[in-house]
BARO-644068 format. One record per residue (C-alpha): y, z, x; residue in three letters; chain; residue number from 1. Coordinates in nm, 2 decimals. Last residue first. Example, Ala and Ser with C-alpha at 12.3 -4.5 7.8 and 13.67 -1.06 7.14 Angstrom:
BEGIN
((-0.11,0.71,1.37),'SER','A',2),
((-0.45,0.78,1.23),'ALA','A',1),
END
This chain:
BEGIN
((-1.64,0.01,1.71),'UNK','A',85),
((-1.31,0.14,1.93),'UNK','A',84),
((-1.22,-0.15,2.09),'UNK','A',83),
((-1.13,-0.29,1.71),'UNK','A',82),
((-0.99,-0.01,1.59),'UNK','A',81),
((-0.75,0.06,1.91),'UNK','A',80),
((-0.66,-0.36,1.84),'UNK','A',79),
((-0.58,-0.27,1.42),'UNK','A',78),
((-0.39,-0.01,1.55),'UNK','A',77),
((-0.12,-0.19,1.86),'UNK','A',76),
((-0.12,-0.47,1.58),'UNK','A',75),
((-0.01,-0.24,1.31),'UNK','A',74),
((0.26,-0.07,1.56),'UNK','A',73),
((0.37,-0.36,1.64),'UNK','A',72),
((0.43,-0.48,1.26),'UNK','A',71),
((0.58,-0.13,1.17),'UNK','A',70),
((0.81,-0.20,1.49),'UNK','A',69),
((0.93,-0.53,1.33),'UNK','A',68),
((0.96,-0.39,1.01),'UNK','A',67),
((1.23,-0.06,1.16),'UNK','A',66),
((1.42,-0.35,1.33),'UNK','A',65),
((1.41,-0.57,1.04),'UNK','A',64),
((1.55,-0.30,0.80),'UNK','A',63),
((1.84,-0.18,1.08),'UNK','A',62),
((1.97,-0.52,1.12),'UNK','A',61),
((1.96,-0.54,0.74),'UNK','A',60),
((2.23,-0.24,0.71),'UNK','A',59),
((2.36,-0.24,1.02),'UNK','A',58),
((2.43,-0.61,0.99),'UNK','A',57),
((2.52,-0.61,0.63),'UNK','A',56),
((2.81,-0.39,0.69),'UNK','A',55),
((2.94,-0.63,0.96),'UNK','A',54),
((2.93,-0.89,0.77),'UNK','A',53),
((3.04,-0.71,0.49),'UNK','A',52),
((3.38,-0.63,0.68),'UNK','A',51),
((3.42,-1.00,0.79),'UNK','A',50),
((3.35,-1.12,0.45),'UNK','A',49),
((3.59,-0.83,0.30),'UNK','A',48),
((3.86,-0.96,0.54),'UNK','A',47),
((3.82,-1.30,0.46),'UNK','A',46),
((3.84,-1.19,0.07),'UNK','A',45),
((4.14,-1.04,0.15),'UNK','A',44),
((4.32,-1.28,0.28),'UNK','A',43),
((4.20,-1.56,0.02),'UNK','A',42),
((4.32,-1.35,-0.28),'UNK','A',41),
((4.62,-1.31,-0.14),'UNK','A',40),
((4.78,-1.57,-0.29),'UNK','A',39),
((4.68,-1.41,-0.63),'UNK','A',38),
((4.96,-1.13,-0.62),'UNK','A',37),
((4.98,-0.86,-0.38),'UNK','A',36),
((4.79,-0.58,-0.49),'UNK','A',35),
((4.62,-0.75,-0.75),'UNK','A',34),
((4.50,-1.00,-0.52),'UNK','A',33),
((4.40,-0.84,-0.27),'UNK','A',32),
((4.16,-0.55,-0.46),'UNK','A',31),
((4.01,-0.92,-0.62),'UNK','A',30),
((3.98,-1.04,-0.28),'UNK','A',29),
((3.80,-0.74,-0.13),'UNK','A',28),
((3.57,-0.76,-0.44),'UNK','A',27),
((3.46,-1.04,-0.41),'UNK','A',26),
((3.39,-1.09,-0.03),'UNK','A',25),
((3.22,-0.70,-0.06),'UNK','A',24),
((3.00,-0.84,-0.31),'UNK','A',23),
((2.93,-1.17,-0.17),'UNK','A',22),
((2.81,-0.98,0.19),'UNK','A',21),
((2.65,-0.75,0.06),'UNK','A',20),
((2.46,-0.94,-0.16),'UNK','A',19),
((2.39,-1.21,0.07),'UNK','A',18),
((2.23,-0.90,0.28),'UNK','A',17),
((1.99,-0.79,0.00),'UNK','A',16),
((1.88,-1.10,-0.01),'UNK','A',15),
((1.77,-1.16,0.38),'UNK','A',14),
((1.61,-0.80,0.32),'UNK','A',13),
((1.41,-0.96,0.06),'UNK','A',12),
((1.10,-1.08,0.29),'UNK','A',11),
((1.11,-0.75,0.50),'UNK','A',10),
((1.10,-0.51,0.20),'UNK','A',9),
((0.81,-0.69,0.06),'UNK','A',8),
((0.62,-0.66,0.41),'UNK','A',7),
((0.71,-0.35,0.45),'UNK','A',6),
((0.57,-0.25,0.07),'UNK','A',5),
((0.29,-0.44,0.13),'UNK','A',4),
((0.16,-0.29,0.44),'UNK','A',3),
((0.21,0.08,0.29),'UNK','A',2),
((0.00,0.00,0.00),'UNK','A',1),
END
């Protein structure tokens, strides 16, 4: 059960960083533009990509660094069971 659930959390961690990244582009644009009129809808929405790119990166980086180690770690077991029989 453990296997599954890595390797589930692995194939939609690209996903959950789109969403990070489109909902801190949104909604930095929208706090933009109604503090300073809709012009500034663009500045702030580059802002909140470059902010959720960032965001995302710890976020996700962190996920596929802790899946990549569960993978290892899974090969490092299966080959201890292996010499062991």
């Amino acid at each position: 059960m453990n296997n599954f659930l890595a390797k589930t959390l692995a194939s939609i961690n690209a996903i959950i960083a789109v969403i990070i990244l489109a909902f801190s582009t949104f909604s930095a644009g929208a706090a933009a533009s109604a503090q300073g009129g809709s012009g500034m809808f663009l500045v702030g929405a580059v802002i909140g990509a470059i902010g959720g790119i960032v965001l995302a990166s710890l976020i996700c980086g962190t996920i596929a660094f802790l899946t990549l180690i569960e993978r290892h770690l899974s090969v490092i077991a299966a080959a201890a069971k292996s010499k062991s029989v």
